[in-house]
C-alpha atoms as one frame of an Amber mdcrd trajectory, in Angstrom:
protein
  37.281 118.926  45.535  37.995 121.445  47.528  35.406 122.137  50.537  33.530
 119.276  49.677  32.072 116.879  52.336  31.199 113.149  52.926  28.441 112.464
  54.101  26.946 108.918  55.946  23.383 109.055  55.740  21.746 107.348  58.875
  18.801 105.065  58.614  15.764 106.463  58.857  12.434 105.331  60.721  11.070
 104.562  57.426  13.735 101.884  56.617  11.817  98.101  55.717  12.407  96.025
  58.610  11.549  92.540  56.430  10.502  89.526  58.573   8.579  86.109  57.951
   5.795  85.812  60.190   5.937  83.191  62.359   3.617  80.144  61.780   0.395
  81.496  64.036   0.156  84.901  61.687   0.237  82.635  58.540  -2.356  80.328
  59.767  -4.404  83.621  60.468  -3.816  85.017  57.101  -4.508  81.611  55.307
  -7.707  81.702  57.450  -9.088  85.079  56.179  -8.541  84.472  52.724 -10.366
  80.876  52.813 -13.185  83.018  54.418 -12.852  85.471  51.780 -12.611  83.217
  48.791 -15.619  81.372  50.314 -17.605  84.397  50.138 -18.770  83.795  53.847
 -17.939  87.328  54.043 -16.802  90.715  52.397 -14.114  92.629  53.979 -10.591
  93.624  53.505  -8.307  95.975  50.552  -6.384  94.837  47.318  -3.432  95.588
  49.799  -4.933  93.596  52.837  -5.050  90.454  50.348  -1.882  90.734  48.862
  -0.367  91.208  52.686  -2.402  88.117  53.551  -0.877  86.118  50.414   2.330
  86.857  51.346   2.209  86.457  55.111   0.341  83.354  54.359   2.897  81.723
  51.496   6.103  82.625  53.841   7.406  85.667  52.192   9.669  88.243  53.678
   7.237  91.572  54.964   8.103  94.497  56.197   7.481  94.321  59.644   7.035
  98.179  59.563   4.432  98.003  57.066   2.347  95.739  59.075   2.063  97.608
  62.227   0.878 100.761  61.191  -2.205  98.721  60.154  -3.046  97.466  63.559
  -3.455 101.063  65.477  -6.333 102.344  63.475  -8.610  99.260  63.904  -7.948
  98.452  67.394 -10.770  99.403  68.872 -13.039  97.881  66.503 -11.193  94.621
  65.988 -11.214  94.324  70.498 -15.140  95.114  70.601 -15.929  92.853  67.211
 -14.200  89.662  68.942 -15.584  91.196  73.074 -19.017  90.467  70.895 -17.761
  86.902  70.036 -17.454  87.316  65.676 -14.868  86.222  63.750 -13.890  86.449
  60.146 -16.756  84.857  58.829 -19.372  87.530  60.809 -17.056  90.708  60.872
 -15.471  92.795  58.413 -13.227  94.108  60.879 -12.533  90.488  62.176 -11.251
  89.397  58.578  -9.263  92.473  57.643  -7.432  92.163  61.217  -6.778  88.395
  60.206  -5.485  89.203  56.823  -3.052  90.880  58.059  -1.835  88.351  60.474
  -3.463  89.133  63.226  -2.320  89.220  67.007   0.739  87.354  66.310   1.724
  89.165  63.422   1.258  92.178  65.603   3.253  91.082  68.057   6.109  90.105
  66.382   6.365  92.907  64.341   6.663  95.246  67.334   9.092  92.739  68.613
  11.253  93.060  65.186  10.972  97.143  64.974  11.597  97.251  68.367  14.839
  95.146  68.040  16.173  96.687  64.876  16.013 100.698  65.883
């Protein structure tokens, strides 16, 4: 094969960085589906549910996946709890819980952070 190359491919920023949350995210997770299932409130996706399942049984995530959830509700989520509501009085409360909240958060920057 004349004039042919090899080539390595590099990892790319889109790459699963897969994780189990530790045991504060799950308890968050577990906590906004019992609110959910309870039908003290309304709030969340068919993905923000299966996240929460997963985060909540254990499973492997990817870490990756669960950050770029965080940015877009930020704002929201900080002036829903400022105001003193949780999952069972805020939509935005109970999505932010589902998917593992402030721990979850945090330890999936921590992960990314450590694997690029």
């Amino acid at each position: 094969m004349v004039g042919c190359v090899s080539y390595v491919i590099p990892p790319t920023t889109t790459d699963p960085v897969m994780c189990q949350m530790p045991k504060k995210a799950r308890k968050a997770a577990r906590r906004a589906l019992d609110v959910l299932f309870s039908r003290e409130n309304k709030f969340g996706t068919p993905a923000g549910v299966a996240m929460a399942m997963s985060i909540s049984a254990g499973r492997r995530v990817d870490c990756r996946k669960v950050l770029q959830f965080f940015p877009r509700w930020e704002s929201r989520y900080r002036a829903a709890k400022k105001q003193g509501h949780d999952a069972r009085t805020s939509a935005v409360v109970g999505a932010w819980e589902l998917w593992g909240g402030d721990a979850a958060r945090k330890f999936a920057a921590q992960r990314v952070r450590k694997d690029t």
